[in-house]
PDBQT receptor file of N, H, CA, C and O in Angstrom, charges set to zero:
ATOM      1  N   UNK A   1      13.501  -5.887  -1.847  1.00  0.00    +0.000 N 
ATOM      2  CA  UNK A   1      12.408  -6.682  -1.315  1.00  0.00    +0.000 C 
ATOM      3  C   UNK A   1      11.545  -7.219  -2.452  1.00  0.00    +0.000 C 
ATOM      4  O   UNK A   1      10.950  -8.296  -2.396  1.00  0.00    +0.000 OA
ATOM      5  N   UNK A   2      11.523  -6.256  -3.643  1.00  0.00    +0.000 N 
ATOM      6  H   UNK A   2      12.006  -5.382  -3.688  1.00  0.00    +0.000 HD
ATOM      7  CA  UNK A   2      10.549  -6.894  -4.797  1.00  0.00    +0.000 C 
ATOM      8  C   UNK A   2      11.164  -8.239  -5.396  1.00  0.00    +0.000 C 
ATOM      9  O   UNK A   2      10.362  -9.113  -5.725  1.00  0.00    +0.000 OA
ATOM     10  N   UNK A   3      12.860  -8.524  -5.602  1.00  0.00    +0.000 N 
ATOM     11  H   UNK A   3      13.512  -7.815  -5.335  1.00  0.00    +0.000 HD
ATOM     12  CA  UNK A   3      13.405  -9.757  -5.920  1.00  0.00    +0.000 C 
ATOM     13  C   UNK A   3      12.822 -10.890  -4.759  1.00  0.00    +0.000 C 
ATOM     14  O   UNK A   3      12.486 -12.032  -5.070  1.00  0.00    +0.000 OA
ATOM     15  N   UNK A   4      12.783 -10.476  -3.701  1.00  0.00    +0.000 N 
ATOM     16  H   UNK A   4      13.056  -9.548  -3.448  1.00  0.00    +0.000 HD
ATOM     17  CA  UNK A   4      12.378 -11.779  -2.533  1.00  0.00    +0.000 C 
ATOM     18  C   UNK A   4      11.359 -12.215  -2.645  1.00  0.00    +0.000 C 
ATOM     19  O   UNK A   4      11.172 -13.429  -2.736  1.00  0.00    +0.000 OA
ATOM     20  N   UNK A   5      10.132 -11.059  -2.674  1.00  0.00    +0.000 N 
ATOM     21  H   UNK A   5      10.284 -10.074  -2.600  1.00  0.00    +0.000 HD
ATOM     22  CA  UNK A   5       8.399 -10.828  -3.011  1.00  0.00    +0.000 C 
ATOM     23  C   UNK A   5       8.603 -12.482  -4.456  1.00  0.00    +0.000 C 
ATOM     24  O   UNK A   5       8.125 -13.615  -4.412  1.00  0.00    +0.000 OA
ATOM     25  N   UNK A   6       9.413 -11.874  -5.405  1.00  0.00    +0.000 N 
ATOM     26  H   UNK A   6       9.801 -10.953  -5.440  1.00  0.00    +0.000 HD
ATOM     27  CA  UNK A   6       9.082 -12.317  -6.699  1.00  0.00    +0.000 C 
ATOM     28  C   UNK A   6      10.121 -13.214  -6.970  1.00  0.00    +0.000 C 
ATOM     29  O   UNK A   6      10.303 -13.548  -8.140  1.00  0.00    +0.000 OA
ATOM     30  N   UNK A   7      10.974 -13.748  -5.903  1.00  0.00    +0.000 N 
ATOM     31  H   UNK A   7      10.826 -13.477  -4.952  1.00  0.00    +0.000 HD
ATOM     32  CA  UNK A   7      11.709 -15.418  -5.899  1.00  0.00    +0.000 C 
ATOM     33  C   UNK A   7      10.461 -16.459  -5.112  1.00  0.00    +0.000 C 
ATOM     34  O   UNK A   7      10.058 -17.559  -5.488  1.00  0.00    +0.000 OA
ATOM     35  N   UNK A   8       9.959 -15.472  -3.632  1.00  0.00    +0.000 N 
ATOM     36  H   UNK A   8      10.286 -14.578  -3.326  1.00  0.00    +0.000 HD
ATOM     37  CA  UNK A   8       8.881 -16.533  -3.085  1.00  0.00    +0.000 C 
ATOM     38  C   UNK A   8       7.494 -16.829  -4.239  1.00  0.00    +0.000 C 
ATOM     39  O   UNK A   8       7.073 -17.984  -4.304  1.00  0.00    +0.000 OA
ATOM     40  N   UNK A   9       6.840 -15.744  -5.112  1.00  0.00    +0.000 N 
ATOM     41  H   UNK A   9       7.182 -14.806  -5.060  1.00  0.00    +0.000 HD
ATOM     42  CA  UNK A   9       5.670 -16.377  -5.809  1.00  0.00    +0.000 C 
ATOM     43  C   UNK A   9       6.344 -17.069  -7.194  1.00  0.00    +0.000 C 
ATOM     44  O   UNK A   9       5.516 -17.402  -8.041  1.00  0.00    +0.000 OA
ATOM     45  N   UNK A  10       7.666 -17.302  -7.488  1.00  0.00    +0.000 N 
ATOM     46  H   UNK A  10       8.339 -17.031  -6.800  1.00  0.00    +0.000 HD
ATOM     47  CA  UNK A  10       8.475 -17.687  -8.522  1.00  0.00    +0.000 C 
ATOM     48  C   UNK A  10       7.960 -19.420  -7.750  1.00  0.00    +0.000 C 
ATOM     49  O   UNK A  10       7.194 -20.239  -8.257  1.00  0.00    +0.000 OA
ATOM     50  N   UNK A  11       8.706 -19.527  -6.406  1.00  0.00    +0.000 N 
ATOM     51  H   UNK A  11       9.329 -18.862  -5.994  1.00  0.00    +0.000 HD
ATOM     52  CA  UNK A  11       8.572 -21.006  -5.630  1.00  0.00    +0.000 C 
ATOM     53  C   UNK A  11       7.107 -21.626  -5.589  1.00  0.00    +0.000 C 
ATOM     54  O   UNK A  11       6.885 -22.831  -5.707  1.00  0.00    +0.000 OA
ATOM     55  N   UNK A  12       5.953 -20.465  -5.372  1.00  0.00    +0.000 N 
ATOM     56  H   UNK A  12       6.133 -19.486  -5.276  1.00  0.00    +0.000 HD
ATOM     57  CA  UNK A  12       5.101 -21.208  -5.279  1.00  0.00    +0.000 C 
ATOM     58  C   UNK A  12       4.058 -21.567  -6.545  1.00  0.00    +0.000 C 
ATOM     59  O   UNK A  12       3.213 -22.463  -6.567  1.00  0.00    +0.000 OA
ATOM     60  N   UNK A  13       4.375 -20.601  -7.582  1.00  0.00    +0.000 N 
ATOM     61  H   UNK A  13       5.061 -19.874  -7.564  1.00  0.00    +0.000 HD
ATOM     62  CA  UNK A  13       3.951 -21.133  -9.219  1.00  0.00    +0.000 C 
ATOM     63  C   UNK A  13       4.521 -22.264  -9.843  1.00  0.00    +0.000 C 
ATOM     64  O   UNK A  13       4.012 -22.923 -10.750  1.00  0.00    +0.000 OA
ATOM     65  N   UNK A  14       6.149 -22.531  -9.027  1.00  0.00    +0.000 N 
ATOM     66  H   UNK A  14       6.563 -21.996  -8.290  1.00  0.00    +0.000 HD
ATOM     67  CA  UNK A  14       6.631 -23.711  -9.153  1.00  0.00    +0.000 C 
ATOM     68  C   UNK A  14       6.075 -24.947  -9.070  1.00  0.00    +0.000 C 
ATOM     69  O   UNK A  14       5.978 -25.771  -9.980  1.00  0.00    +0.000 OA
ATOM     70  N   UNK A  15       5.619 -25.070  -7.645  1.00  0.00    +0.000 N 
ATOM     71  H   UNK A  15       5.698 -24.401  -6.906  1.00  0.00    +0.000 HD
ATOM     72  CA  UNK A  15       4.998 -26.074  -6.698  1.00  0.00    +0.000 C 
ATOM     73  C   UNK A  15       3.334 -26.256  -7.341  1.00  0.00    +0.000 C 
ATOM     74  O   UNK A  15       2.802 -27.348  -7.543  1.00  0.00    +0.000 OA
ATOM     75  N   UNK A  16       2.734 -24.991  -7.577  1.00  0.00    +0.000 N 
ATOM     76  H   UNK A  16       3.166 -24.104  -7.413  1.00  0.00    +0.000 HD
ATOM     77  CA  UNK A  16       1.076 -25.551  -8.399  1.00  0.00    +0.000 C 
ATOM     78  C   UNK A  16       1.511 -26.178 -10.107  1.00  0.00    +0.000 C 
ATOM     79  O   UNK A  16       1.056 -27.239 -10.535  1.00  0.00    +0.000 OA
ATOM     80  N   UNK A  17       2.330 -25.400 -10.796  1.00  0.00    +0.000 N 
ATOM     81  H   UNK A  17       2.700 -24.539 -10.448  1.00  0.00    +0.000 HD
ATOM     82  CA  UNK A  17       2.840 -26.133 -11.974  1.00  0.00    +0.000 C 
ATOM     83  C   UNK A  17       3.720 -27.641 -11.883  1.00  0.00    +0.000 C 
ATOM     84  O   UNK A  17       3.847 -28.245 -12.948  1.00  0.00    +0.000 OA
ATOM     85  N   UNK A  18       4.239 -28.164 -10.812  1.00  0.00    +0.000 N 
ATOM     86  H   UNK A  18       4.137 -27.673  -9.947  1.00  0.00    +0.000 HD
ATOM     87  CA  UNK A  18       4.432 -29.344 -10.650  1.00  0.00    +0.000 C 
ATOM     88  C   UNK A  18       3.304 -30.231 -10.310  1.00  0.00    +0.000 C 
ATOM     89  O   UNK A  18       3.188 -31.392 -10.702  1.00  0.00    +0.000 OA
ATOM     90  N   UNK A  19       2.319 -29.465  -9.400  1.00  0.00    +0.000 N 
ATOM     91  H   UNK A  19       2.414 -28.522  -9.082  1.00  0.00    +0.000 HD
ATOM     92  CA  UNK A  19       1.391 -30.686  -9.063  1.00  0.00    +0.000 C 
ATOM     93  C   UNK A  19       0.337 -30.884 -10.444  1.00  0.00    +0.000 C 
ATOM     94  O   UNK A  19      -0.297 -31.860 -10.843  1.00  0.00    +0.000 OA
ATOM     95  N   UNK A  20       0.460 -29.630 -10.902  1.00  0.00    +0.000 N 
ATOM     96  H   UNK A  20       0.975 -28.837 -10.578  1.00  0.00    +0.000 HD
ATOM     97  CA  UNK A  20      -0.535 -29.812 -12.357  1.00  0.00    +0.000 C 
ATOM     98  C   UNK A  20      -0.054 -30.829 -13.400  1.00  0.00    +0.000 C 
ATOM     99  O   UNK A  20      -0.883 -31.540 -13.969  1.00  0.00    +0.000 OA
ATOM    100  N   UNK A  21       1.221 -30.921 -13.665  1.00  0.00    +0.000 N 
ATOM    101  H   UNK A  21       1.894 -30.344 -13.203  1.00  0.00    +0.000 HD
ATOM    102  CA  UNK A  21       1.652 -31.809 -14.625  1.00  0.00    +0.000 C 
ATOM    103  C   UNK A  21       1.985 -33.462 -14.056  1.00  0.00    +0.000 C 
ATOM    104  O   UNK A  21       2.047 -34.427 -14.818  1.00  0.00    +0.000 OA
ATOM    105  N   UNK A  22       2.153 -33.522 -12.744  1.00  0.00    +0.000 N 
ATOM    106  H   UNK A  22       2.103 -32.738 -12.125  1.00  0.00    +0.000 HD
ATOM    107  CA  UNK A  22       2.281 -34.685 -11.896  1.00  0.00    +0.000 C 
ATOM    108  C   UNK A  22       1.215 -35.758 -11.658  1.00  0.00    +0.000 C 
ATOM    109  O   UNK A  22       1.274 -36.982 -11.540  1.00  0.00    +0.000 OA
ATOM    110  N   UNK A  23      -0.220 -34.470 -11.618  1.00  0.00    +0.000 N 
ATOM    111  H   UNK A  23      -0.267 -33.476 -11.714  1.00  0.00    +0.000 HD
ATOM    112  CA  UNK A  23      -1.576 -35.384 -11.892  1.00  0.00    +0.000 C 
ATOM    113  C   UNK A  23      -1.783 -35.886 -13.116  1.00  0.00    +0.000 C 
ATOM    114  O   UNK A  23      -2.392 -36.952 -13.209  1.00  0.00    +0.000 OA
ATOM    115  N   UNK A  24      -1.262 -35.137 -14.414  1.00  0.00    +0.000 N 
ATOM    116  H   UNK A  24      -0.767 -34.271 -14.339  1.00  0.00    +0.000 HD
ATOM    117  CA  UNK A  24      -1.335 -35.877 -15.821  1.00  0.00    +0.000 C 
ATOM    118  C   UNK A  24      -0.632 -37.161 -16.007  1.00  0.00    +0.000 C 
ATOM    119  O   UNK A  24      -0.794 -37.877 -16.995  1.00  0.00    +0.000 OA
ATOM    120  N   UNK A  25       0.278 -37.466 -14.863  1.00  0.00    +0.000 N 
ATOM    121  H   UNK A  25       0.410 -36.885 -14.060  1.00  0.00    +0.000 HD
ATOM    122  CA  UNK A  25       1.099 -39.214 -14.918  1.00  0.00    +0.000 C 
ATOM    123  C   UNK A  25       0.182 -39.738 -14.366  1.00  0.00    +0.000 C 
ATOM    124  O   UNK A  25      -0.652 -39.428 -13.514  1.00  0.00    +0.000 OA
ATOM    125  N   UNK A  26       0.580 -41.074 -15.301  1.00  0.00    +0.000 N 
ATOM    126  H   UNK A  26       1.257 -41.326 -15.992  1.00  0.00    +0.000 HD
ATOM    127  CA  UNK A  26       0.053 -42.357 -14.465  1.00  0.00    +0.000 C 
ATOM    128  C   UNK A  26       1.036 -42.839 -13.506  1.00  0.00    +0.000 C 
ATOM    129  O   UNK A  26       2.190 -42.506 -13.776  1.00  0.00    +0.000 OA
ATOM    130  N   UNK A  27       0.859 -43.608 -12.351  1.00  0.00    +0.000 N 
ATOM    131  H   UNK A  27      -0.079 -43.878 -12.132  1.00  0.00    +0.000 HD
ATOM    132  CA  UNK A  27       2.036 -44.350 -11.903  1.00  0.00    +0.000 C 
ATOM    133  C   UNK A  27       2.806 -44.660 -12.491  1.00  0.00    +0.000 C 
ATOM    134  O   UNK A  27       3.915 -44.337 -12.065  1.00  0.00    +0.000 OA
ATOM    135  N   UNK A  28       2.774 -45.428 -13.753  1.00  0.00    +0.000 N 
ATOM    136  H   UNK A  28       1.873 -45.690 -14.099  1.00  0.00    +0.000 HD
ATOM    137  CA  UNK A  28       4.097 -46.352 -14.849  1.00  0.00    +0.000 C 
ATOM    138  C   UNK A  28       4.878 -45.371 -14.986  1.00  0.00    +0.000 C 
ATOM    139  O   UNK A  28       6.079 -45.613 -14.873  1.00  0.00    +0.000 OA
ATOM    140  N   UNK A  29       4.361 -43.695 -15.324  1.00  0.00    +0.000 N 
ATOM    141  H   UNK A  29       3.385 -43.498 -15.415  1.00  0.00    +0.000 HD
ATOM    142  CA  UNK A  29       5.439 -43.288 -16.025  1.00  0.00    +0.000 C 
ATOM    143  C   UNK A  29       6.025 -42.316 -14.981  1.00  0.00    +0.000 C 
ATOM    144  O   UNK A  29       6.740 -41.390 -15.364  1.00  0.00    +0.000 OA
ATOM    145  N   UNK A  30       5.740 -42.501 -13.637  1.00  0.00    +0.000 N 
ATOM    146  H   UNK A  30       5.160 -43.253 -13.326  1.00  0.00    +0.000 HD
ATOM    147  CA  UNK A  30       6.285 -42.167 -12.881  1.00  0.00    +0.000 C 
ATOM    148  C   UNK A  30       7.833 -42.811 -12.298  1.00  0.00    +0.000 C 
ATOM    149  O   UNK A  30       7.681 -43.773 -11.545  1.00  0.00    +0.000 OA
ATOM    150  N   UNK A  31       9.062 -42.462 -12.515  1.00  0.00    +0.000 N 
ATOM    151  H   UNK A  31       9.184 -41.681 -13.127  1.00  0.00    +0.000 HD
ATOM    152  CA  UNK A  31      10.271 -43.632 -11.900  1.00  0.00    +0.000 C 
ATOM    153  C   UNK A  31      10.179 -44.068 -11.278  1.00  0.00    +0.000 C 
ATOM    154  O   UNK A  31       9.141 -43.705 -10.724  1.00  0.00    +0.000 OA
ATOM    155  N   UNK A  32      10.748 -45.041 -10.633  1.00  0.00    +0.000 N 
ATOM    156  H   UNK A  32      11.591 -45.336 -11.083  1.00  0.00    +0.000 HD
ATOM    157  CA  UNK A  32      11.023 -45.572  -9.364  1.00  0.00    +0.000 C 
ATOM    158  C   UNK A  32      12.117 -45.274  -8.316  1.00  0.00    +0.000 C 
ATOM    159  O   UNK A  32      13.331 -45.266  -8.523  1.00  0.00    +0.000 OA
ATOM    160  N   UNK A  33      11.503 -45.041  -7.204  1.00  0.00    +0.000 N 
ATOM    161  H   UNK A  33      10.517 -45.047  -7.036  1.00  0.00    +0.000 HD
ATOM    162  CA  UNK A  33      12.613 -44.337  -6.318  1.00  0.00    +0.000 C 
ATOM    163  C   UNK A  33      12.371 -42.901  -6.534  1.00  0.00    +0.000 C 
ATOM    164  O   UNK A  33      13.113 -42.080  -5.997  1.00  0.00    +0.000 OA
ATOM    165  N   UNK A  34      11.287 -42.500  -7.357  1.00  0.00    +0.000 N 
ATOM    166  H   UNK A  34      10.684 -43.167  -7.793  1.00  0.00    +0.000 HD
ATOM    167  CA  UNK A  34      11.314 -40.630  -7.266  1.00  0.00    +0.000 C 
ATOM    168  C   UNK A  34      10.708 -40.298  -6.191  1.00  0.00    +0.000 C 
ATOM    169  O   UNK A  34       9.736 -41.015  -5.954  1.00  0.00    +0.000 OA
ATOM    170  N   UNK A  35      10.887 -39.570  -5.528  1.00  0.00    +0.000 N 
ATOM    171  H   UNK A  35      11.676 -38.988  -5.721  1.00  0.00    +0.000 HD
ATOM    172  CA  UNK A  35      10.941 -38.572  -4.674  1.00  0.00    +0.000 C 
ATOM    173  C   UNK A  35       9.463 -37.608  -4.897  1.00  0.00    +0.000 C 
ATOM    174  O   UNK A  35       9.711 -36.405  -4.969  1.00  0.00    +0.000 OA
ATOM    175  N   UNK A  36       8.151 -37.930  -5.001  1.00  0.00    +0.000 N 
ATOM    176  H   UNK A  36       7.949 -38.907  -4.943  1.00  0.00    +0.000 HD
ATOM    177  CA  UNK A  36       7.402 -36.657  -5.561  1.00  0.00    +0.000 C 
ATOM    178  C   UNK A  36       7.277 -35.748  -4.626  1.00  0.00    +0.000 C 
ATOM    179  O   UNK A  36       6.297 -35.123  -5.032  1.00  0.00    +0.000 OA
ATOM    180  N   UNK A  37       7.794 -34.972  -3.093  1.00  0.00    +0.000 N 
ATOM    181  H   UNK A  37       8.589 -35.480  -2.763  1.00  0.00    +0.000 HD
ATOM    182  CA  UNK A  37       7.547 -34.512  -2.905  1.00  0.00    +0.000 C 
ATOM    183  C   UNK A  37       8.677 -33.447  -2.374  1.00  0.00    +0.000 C 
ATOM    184  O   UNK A  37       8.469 -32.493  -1.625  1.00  0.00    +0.000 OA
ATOM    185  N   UNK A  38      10.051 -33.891  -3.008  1.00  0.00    +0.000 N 
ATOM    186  H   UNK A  38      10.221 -34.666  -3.616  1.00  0.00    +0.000 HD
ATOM    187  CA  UNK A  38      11.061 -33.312  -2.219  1.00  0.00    +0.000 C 
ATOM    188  C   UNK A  38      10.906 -31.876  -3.399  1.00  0.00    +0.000 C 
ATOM    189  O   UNK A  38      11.705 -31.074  -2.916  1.00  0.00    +0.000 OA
ATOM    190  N   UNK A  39      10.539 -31.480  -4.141  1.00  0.00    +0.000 N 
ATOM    191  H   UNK A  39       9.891 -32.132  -4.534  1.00  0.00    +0.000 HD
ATOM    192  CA  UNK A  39      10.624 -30.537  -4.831  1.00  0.00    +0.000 C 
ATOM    193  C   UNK A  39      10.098 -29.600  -4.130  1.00  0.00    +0.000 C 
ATOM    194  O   UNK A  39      10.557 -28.487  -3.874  1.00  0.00    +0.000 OA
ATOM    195  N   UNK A  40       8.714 -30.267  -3.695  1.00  0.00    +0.000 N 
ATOM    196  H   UNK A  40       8.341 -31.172  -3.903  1.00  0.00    +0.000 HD
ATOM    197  CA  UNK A  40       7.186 -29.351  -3.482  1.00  0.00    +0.000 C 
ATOM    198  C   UNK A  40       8.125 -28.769  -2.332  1.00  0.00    +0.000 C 
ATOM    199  O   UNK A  40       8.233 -27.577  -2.043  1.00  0.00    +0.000 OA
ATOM    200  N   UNK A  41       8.705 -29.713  -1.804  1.00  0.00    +0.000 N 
ATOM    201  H   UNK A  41       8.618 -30.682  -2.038  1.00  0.00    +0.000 HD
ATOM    202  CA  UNK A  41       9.376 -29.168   0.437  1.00  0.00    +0.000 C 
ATOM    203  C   UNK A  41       9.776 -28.155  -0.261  1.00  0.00    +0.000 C 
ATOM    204  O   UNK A  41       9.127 -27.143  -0.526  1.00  0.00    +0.000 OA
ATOM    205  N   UNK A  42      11.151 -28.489  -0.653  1.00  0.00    +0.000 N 
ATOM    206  H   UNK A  42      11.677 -29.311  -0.438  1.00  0.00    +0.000 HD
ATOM    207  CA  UNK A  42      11.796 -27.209  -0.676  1.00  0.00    +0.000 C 
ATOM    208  C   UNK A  42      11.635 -25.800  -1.044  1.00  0.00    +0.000 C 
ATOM    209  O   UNK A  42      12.117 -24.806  -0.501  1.00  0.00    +0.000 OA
ATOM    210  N   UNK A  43      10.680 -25.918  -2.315  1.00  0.00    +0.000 N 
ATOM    211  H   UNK A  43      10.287 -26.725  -2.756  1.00  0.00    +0.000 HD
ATOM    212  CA  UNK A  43       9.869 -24.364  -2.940  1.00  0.00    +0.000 C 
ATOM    213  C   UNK A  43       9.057 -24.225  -1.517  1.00  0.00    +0.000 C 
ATOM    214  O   UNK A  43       9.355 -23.131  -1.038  1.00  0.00    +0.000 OA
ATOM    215  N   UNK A  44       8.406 -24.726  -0.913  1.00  0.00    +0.000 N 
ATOM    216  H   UNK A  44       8.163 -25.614  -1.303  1.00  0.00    +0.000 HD
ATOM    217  CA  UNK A  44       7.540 -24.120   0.112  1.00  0.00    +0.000 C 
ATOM    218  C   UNK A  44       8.340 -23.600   0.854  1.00  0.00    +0.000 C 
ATOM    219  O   UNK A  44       8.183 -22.436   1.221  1.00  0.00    +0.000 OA
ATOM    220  N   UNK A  45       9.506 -24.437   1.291  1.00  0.00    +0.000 N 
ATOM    221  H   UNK A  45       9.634 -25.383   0.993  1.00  0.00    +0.000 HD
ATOM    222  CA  UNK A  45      10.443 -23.710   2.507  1.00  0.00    +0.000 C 
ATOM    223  C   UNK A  45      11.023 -22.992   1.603  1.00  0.00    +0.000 C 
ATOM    224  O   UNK A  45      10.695 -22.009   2.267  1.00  0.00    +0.000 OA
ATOM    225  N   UNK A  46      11.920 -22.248   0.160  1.00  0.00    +0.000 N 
ATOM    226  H   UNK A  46      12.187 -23.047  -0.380  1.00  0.00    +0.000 HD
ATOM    227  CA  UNK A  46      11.976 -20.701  -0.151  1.00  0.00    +0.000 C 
ATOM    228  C   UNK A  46      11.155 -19.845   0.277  1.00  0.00    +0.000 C 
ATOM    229  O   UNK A  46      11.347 -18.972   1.124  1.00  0.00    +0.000 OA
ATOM    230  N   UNK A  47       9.605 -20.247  -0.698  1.00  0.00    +0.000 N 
ATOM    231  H   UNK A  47       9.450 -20.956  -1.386  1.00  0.00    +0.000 HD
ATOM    232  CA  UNK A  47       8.768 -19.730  -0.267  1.00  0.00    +0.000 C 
ATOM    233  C   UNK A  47       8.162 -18.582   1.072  1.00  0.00    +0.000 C 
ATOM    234  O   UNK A  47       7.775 -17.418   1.169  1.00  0.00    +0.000 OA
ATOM    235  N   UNK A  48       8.358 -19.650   1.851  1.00  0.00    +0.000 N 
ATOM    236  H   UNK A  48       8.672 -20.596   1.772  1.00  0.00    +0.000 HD
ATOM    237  CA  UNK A  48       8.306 -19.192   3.207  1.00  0.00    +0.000 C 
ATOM    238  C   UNK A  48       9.182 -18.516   4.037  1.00  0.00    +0.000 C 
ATOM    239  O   UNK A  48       8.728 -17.781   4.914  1.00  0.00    +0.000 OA
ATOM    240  N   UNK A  49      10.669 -18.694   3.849  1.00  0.00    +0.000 N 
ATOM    241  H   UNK A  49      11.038 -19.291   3.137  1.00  0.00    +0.000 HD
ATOM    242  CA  UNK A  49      11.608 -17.989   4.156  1.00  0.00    +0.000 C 
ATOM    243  C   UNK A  49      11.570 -16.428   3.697  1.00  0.00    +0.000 C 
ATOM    244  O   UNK A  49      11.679 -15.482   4.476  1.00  0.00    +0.000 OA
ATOM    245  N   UNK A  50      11.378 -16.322   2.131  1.00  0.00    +0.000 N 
ATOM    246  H   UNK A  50      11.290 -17.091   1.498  1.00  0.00    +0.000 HD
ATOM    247  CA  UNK A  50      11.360 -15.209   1.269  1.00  0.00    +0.000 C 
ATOM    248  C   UNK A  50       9.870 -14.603   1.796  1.00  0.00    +0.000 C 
ATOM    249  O   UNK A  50      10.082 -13.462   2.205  1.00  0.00    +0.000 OA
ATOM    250  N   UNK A  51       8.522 -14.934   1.926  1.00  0.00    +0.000 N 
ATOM    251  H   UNK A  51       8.350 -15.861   1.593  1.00  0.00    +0.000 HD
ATOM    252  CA  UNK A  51       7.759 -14.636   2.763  1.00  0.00    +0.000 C 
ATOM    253  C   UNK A  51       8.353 -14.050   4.452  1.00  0.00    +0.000 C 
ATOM    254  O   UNK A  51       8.172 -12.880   4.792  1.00  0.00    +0.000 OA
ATOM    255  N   UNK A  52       8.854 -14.778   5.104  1.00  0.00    +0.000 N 
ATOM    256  H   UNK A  52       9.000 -15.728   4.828  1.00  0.00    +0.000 HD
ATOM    257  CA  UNK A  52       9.692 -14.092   6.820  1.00  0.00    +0.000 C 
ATOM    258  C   UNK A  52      10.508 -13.147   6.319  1.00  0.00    +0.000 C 
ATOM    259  O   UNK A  52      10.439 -12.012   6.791  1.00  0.00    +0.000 OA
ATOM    260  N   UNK A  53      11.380 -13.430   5.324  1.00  0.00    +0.000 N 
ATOM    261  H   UNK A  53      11.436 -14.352   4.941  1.00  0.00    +0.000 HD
ATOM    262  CA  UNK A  53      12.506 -12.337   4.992  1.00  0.00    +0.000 C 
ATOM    263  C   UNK A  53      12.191 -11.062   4.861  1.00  0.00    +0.000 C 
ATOM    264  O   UNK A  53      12.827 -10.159   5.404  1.00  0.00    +0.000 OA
ATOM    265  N   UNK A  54      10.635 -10.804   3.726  1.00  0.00    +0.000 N 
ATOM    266  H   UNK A  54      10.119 -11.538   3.285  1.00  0.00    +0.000 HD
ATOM    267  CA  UNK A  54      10.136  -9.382   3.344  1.00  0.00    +0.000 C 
ATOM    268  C   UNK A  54       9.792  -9.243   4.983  1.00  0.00    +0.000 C 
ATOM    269  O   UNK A  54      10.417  -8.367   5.580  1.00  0.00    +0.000 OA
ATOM    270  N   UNK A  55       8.878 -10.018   5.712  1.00  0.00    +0.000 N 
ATOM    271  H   UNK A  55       8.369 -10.730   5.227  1.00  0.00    +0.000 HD
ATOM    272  CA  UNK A  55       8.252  -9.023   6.585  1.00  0.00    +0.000 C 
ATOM    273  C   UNK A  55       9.484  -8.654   7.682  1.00  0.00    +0.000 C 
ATOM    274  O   UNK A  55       9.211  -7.755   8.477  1.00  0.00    +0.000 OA
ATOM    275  N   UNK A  56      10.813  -9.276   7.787  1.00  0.00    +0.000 N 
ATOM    276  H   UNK A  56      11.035 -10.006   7.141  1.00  0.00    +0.000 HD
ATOM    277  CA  UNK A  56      11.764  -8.747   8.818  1.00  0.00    +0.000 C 
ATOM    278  C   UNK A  56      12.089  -7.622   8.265  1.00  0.00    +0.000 C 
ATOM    279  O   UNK A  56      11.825  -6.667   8.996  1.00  0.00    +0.000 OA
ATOM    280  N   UNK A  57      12.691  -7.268   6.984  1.00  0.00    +0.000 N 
ATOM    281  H   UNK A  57      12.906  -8.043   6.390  1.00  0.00    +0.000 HD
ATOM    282  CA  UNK A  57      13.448  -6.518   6.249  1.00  0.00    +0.000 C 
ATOM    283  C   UNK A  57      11.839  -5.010   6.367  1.00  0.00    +0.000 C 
ATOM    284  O   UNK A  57      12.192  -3.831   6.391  1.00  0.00    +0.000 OA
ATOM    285  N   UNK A  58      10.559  -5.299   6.411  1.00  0.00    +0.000 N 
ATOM    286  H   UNK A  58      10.273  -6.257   6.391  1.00  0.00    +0.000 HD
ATOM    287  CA  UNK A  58       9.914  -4.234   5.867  1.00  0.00    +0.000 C 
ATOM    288  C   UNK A  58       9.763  -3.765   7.374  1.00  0.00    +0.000 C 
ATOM    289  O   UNK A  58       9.817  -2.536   7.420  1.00  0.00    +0.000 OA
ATOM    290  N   UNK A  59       9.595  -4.335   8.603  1.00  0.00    +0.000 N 
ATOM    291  H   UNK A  59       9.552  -5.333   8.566  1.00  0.00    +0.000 HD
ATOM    292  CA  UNK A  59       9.748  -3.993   9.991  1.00  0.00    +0.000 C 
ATOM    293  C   UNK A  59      11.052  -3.652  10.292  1.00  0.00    +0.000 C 
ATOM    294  O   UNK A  59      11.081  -2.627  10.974  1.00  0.00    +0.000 OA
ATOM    295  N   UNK A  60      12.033  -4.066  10.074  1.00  0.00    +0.000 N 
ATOM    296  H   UNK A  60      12.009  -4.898   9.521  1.00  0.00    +0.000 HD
ATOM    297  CA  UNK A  60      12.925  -3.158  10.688  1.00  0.00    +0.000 C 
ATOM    298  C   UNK A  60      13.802  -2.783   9.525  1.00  0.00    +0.000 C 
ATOM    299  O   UNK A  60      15.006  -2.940   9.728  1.00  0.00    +0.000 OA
ATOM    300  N   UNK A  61      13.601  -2.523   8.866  1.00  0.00    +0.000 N 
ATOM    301  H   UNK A  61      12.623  -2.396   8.701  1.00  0.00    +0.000 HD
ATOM    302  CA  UNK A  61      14.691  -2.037   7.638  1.00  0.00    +0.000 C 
ATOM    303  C   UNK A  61      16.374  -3.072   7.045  1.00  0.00    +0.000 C 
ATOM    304  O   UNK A  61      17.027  -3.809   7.783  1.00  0.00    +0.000 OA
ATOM    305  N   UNK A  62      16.577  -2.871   6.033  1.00  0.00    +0.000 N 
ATOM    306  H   UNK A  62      16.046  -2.272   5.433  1.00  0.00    +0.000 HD
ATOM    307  CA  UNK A  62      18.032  -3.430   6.056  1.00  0.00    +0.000 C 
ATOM    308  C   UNK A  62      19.242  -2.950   7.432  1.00  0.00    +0.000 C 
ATOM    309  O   UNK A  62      19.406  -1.985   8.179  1.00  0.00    +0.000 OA
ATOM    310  N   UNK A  63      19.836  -4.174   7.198  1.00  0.00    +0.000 N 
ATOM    311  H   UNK A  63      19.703  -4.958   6.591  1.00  0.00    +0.000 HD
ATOM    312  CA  UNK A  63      20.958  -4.117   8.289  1.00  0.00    +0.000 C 
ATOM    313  C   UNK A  63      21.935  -3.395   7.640  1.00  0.00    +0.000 C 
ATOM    314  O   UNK A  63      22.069  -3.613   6.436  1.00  0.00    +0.000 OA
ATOM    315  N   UNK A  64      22.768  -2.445   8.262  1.00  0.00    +0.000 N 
ATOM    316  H   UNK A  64      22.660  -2.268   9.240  1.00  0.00    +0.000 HD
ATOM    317  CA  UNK A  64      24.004  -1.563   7.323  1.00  0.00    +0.000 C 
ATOM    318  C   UNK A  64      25.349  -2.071   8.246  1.00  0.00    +0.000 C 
ATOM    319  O   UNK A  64      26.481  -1.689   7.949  1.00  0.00    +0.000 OA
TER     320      UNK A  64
């Protein structure tokens, strides 16, 4: 459970260290056609999964 604990706050140090360096662009040096938010989705949805995962796994224990 501590790898899940520490893949979900891995996703969401991800997601504040992207928006921190994302505000230092200007538009120009942003590409065209990028995507700025498909990163943020997906770390939130680990995130959040690995968040549901600990609390199933700490309520009812591993499955054998």
């Amino acid at each position: 459970m501590a790898f899940i604990v520490l893949g979900a706050a891995a996703a969401v140090a991800a997601v504040l260290q992207y928006r921190t360096v994302l505000r230092t662009l200007r538009p120009i040096e942003i590409p065209k056609g990028y995507r700025l938010n498909l990163g943020v989705f997906v770390n939130v949805a680990i995130a959040s999964l690995g968040v549901v995962l600990t609390f199933h796994l700490y309520a009812h224990g591993p499955a054998l």
